[in-house]
N, C-alpha and C positions, 0 to 999 in steps of 0.2 A: 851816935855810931853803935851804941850799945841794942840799940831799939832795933839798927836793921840787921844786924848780929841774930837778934833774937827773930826774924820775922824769915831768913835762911834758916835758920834752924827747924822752923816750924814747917816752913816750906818743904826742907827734906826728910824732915820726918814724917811729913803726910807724903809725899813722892813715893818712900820706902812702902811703906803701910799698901800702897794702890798694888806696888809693884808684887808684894808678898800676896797680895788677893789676887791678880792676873797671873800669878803664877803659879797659883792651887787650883784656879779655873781650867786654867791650861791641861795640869795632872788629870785633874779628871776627866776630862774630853779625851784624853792619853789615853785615860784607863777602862773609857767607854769603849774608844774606837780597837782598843787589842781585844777586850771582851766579845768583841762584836765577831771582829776575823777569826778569833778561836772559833766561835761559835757558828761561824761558815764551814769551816774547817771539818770540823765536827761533825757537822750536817753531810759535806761531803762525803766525808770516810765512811759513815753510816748508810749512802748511800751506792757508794761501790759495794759495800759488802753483803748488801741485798741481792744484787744481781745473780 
């Protein structure tokens, strides 16, 4: 009993660990894709004020 005690524990300790790296993956594609729309954003304003 003790063995498969330890073999869940293992289990969600590797679970956690995937879950904490898919979810800094995540962040970052977050923080590409705002970088990105600022940086349209940007472009636009830059380009009304040429006109």
């Amino acid at each position: 009993m003790e063995e498969k005690k330890h073999e869940c524990d293992f289990a969600l300790h590797l679970g956690m660990n995937i879950a904490k790296i898919a979810l800094k993956a995540a962040v970052v594609a977050a923080a590409f894709c705002l970088v990105k729309e600022v940086h349209k954003v940007h472009k636009a304003i830059e380009r009304r004020e040429n006109k």
